[in-house]
C-alpha positions in Angstrom: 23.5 -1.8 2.7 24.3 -1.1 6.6 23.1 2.8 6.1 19.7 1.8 4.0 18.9 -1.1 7.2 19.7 1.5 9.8 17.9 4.3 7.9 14.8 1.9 7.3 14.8 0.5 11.2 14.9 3.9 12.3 11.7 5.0 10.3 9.6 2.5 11.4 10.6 2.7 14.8 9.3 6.3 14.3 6.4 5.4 12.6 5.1 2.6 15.4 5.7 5.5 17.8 3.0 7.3 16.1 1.0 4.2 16.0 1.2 3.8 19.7 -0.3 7.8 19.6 -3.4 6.5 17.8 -3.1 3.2 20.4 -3.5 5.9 23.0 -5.6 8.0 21.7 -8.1 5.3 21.2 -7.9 4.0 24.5 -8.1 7.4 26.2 -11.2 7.8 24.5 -9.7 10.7 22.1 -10.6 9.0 19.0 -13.4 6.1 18.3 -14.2 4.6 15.3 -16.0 7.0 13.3 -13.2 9.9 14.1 -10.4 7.1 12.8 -13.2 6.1 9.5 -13.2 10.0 8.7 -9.2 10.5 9.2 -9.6 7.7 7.0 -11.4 9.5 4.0 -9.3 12.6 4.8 -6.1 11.0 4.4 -7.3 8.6 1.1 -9.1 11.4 -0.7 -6.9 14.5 -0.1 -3.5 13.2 2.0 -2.5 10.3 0.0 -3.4 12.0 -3.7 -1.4 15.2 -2.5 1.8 13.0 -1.8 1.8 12.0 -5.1 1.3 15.1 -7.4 4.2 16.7 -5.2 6.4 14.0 -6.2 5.7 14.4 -9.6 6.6 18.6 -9.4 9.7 17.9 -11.2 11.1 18.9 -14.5 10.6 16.6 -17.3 13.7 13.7 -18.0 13.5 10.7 -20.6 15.4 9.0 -17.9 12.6 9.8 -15.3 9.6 9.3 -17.9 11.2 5.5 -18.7 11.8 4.6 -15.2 8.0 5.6 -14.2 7.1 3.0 -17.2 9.5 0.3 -16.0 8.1 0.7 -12.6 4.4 0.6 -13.9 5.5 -2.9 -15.7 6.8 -4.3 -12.1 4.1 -3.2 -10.2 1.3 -4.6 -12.5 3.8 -8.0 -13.0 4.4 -7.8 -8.8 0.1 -7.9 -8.5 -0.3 -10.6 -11.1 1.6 -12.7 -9.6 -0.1 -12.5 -6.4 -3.5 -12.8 -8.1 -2.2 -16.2 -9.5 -1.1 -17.7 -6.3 -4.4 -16.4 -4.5 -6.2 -17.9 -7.2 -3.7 -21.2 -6.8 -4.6 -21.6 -3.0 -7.9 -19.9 -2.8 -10.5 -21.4 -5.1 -14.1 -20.6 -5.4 -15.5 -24.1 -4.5 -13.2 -25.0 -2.3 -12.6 -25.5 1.5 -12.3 -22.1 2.3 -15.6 -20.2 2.4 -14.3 -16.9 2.8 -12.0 -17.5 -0.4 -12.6 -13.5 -1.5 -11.4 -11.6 1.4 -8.1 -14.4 1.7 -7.3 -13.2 -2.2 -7.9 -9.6 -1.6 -5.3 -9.6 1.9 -2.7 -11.9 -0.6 -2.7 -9.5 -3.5 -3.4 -6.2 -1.7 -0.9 -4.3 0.2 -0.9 -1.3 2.0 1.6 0.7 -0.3 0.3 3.8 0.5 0.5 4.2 3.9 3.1 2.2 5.1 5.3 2.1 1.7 5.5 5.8 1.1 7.0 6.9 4.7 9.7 4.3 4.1 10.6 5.1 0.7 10.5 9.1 1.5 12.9 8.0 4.4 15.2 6.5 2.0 14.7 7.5 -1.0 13.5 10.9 -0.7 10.6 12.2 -3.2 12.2 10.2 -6.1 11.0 6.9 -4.2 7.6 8.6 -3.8 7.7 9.3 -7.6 8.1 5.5 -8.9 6.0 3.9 -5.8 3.6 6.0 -7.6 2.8 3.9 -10.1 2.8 1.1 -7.7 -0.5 2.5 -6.0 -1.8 3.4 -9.5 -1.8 0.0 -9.8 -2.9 -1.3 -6.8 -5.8 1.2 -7.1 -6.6 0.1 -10.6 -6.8 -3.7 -9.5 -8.8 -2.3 -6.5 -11.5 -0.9 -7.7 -11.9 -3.6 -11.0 -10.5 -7.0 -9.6 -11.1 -6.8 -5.6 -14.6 -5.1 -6.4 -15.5 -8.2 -8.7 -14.3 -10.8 -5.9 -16.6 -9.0 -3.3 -19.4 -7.7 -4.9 -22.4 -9.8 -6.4 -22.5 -9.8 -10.2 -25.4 -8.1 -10.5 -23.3 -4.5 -10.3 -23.8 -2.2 -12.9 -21.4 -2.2 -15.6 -21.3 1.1 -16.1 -20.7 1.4 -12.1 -18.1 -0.7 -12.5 -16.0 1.2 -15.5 -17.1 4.5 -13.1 -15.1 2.8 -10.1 -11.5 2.1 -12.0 -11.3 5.2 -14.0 -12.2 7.6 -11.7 -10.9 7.3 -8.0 -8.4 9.1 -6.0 -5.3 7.3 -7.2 -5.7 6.8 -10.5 -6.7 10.6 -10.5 -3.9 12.1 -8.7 -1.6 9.9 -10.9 -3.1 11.6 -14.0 -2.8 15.0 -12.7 1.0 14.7 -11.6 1.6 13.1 -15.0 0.2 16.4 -16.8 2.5 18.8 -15.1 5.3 16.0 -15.2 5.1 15.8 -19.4 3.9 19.0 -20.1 5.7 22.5 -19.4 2.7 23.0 -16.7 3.6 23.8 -12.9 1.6 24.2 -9.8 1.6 28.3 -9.0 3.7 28.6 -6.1 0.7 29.1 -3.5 -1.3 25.8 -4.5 2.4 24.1 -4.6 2.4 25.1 -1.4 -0.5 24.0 0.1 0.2 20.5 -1.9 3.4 20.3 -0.2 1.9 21.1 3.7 -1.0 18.1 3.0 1.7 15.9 1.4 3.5 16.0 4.6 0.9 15.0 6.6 1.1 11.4 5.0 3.0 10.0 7.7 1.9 11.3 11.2 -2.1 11.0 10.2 -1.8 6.8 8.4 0.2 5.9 11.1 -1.9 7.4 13.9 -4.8 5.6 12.2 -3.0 2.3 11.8 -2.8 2.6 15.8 -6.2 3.5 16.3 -7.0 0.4 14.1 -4.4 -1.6 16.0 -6.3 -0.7 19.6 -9.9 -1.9 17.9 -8.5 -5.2 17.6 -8.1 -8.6 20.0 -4.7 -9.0 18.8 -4.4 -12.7 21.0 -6.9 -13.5 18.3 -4.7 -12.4 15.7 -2.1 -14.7 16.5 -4.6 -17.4 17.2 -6.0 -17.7 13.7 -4.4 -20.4 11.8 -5.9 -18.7 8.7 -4.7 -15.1 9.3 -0.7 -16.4 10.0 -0.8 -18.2 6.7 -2.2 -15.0 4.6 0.2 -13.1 6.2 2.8 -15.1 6.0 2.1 -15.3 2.1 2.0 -11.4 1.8 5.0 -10.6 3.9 7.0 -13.8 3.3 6.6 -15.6 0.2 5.1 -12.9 -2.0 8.0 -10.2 -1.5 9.9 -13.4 -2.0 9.1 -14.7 -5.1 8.8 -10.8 -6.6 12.1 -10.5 -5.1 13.5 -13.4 -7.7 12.1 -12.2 -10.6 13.3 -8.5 -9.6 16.7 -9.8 -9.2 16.5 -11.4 -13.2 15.5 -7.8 -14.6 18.2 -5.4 -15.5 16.4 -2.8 -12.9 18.4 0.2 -11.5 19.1 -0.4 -7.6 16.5 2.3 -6.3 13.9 1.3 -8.7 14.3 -2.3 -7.7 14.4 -1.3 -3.8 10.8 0.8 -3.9 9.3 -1.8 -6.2 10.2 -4.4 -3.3 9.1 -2.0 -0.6 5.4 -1.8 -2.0 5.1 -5.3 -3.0 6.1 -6.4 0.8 3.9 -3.9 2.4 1.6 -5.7 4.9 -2.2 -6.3 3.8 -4.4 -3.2 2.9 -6.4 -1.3 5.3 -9.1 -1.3 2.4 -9.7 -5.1 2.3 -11.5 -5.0 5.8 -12.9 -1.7 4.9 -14.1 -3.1 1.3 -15.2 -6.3 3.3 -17.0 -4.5 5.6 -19.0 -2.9 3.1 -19.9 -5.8 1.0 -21.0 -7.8 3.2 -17.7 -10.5 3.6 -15.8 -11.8 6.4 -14.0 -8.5 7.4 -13.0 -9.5 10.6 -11.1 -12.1 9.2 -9.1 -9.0 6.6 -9.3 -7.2 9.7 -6.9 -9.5 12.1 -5.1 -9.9 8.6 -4.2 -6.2 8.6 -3.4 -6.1 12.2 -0.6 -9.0 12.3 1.1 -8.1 9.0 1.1 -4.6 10.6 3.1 -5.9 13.1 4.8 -8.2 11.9 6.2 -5.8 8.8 8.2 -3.8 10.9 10.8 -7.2 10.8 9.8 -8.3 7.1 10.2 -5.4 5.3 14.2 -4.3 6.1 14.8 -8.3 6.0 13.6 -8.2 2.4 15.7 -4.9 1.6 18.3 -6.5 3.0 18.0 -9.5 1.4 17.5 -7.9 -1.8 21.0 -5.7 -1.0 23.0 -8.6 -0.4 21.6 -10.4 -3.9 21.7 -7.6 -6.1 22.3 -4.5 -4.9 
C-alpha cells in the first residue's frame, strides 16, 4: 500500500509541475485560449485515441478479454450510479436553474487525462488497457446522455445515433479491440508512431489543464457554494459510494484500483467545453473543473488508500 501512495504522490506531484508549465505559459503570453482549445482537439482526436490502441497491442488472453468485460460492467455500474444521485439532487423543476451542467460535472470525470498518467504510473500499460473501457464508457454516456441534458430536443435523431457511435473514444476502443481479438498487429512503423503520440498523453493534458487553471479566478472557485458541493460529490462521495460496492465484488486488486482511479477523477474538461457550446452555464462547469483539479491531487491517493486498507 505504502509503495502504490508514494508511487501515486510522486506522479501527480509530476503532473502539477507540468500544470504550472501551462500556468506559465499562459501568463507569459506563450499560449492563449485558442492555442490551449486546439492542443485541446489535438490531444482528444489523435493523443488520447493513440494511448489506447497501444495498450491494447498485446497478445490475445481469456484472462485479459474477461477482465476488459468486468471492467466494462464497473464502469457503466460506476456512471449509473452517478447519474441517479445527479438526478436525486438535481431535478428539472427544481431550485437549481442550471440543473444540466451540475449533472454533467457529477457524473463526468476527467478519466482521460488525469486517470491515465496515474494508472500508467502504477499500473503500467495494463492499467491503461482496463481504464479503457472506462472512457469507452464515459464517451458513450457523453455523446448520448450529457448531449440530451444540454441540448434542446429538437436535435436530429439521426445526429444523435451519429454522435455515440462514431467519436474518438468509442472508435479507438473498436480499433484496439480488432488487433486485440484477432491475429492482426500494427506493422512495426505505424506501432511506432502510435507509441511516440501515446506518450505524449501526459506532458500535453497536463500542460493544458494549467493553461485552463491560469484562465480561471480561482478565489471564485472556492467562493461558490455550488461548485464545493459538486465537487465534493465527484471527488468525495461518488468515489465513495463506488468504492463500497467495489469492495462487495469479487474484483482482482488492479482491476478494482483503476476502476476507482477513473471513477474519482475530478470533473471533465468537456462539461465546460460542452456547456460552452450549448449555450449553458459553463462558467459554473468551468470553476467545477478547476477546484476538483486541485483538489484531486489529495482525493485521489486517499481513495487508493482507503480502498488498500479495505480490500486490497
Amino acid at each position: 500500500m505504502l509503495e502504490n501512495c508514494r508511487i501515486l504522490i510522486s506522479q501527480i506531484a509530476v503532473m502539477f509541475a507540468l500544470m504550472g508549465i501551462g500556468y506559465l505559459c499562459v501568463r507569459l503570453k506563450y499560449l492563449d485560449t485558442g492555442g490551449a482549445g486546439q492542443l485541446s482537439l489535438v490531444l482528444t482526436r489523435i493523443v488520447a485515441p493513440c494511448v489506447i490502441i497501444d495498450s491494447f497491442q498485446r497478445a490475445f488472453d481469456p484472462a485479459l478479454g474477461s477482465a476488459l468485460l468486468i471492467s466494462a460492467g464497473c464502469a457503466l455500474l460506476s456512471m449509473g450510479l452517478s447519474i441517479v444521485v445527479a438526478h436525486l439532487l438535481f431535478r428539472k423543476n427544481g431550485s437549481h436553474p442550471n440543473f444540466a451542467d451540475q449533472r454533467m460535472c457529477v457524473v463526468f470525470t476527467n478519466c482521460g487525462f488525469m486517470a491515465l498518467p496515474l494508472l500508467d504510473a502504477l499500473y503500467g500499460s495494463y492499467g491503461i488497457f482496463l481504464a479503457s473501457s472506462f472512457i469507452a464508457a464515459n464517451n458513450l454516456l457523453l455523446w448520448s446522455y450529457g448531449i440530451a441534458q444540454l441540448s434542446s430536443d429538437d436535435m436530429p435523431r439521426a445526429s444523435r445515433v451519429r454522435s455515440i457511435l462514431i467519436n474518438p473514444g468509442t472508435v479507438s476502443v473498436v480499433i484496439g479491440l480488432l488487433f486485440f481479438l484477432t491475429p492482426l498487429n500494427l506493422p512495426a512503423m505505424p506501432a511506432k508512431v502510435v507509441s511516440y503520440m501515446a506518450s505524449l498523453n501526459t506532458p500535453v493534458a497536463m500542460i493544458i489543464l494549467g493553461a485552463f487553471l491560469a484562465q480561471c479566478d480561482l478565489r471564485a472557485c472556492f467562493r461558490d457554494k455550488q461548485v464545493q458541493f459538486v465537487t465534493a460529490l465527484r471527488l468525495i462521495i461518488m468515489p465513495l459510494i463506488t468504492l463500497s460496492i467495489f469492495l462487495i465484488l469479487p474484483l482482482e486488486s488492479t482491476l478494482r484500483h483503476s476502476m476507482l482511479v477513473s471513477a474519482s477523477a475530478p470533473v471533465a474538461m468537456v462539461c465546460s467545453m460542452f456547456a460552452q457550446v450549448y449555450g449553458t452555464d459553463y462558467l459554473f462547469s468551468t470553476r467545477a473543473v478547476a477546484l476538483s483539479t486541485l483538489l484531486s491531487a489529495i482525493t485521489i491517493p486517499a481513495m487508493i488508500a482507503l480502498c488498500t486498507l479495505l480490500g486490497g
